[in-house]
C-alpha positions in Angstrom: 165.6 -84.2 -61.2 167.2 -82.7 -64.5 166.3 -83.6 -67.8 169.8 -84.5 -69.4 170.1 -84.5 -73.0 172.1 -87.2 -75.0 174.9 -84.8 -75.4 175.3 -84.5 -71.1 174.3 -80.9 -71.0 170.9 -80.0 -69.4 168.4 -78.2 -71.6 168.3 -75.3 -68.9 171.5 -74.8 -69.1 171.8 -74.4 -73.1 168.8 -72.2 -72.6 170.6 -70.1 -70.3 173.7 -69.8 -72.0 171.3 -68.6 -75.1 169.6 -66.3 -73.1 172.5 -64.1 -72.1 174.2 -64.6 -76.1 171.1 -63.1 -77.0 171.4 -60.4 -74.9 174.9 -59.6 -75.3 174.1 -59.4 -78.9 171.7 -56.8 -78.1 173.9 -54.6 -75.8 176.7 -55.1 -78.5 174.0 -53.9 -81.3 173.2 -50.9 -78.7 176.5 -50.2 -77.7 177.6 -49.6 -81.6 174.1 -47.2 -82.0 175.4 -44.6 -79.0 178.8 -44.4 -80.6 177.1 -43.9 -84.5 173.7 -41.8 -84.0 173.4 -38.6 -82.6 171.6 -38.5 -79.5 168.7 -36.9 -81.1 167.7 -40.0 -82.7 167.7 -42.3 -80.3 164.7 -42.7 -78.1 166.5 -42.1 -75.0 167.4 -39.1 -76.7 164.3 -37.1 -77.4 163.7 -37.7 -73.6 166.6 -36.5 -72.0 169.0 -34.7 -74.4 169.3 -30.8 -73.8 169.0 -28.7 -77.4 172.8 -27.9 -77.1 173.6 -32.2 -77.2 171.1 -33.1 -79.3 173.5 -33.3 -82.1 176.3 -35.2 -79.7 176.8 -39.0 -79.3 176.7 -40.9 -76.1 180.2 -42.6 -76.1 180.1 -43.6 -71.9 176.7 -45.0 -72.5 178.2 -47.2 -75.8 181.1 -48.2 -73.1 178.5 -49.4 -70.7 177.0 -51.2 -73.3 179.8 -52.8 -74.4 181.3 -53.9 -71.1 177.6 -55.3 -70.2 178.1 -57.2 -73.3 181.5 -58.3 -72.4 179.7 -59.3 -68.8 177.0 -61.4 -70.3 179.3 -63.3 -72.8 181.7 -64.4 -69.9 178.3 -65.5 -68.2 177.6 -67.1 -71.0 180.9 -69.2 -71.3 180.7 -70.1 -67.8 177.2 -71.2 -67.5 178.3 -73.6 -70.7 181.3 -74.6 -69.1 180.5 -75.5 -66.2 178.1 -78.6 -66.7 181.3 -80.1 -69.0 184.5 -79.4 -66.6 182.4 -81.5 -63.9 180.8 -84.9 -66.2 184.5 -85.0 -67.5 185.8 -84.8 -64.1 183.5 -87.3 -63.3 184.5 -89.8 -66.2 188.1 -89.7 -66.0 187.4 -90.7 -61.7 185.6 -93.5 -63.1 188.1 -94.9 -65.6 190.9 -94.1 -63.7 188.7 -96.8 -60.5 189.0 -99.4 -62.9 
């Protein structure tokens, strides 16, 4: 029971594959703010950053944010991809039956 759209993609699917854009948009977004601004203004920052790094950026946590992205965009092209790779699959059996 899945609602299938006129297109052939399911509607949870196209909201999954947003989801994780959205998110890897965000993480991208983050990942660019620990390489620019100095630790000090960052949330995170004020928290945890000794008075000797407060001036210092956080370059491996911009690289963890980046590869996350990297992570959620590939999920994002195979959630996408998958639903098509199997109704064409499907569609090229049938016209090849007839």
């Amino acid at each position: 029971m899945s609602s299938v759209s006129a297109s052939g993609g399911s509607s949870g699917k196209k909201i999954g594959v947003i989801v994780l854009a959205v998110i890897a948009v965000l993480l991208i977004a983050l990942g660019i703010m620990y390489f620019i601004e100095p630790a000090h203004s960052l949330i995170i920052g004020k928290i945890t950053a000794p008075p000797q790094r407060a001036d210092g950026h956080r370059p491996l946590w911009g690289v963890a944010s980046l590869v996350l992205a990297v992570i959620f965009l590939a999920g994002a092209w195979f959630v996408g991809r998958t639903g098509k790779s199997a109704a064409s699959s499907t569609s090229a059996a049938v016209g090849a039956d007839r």
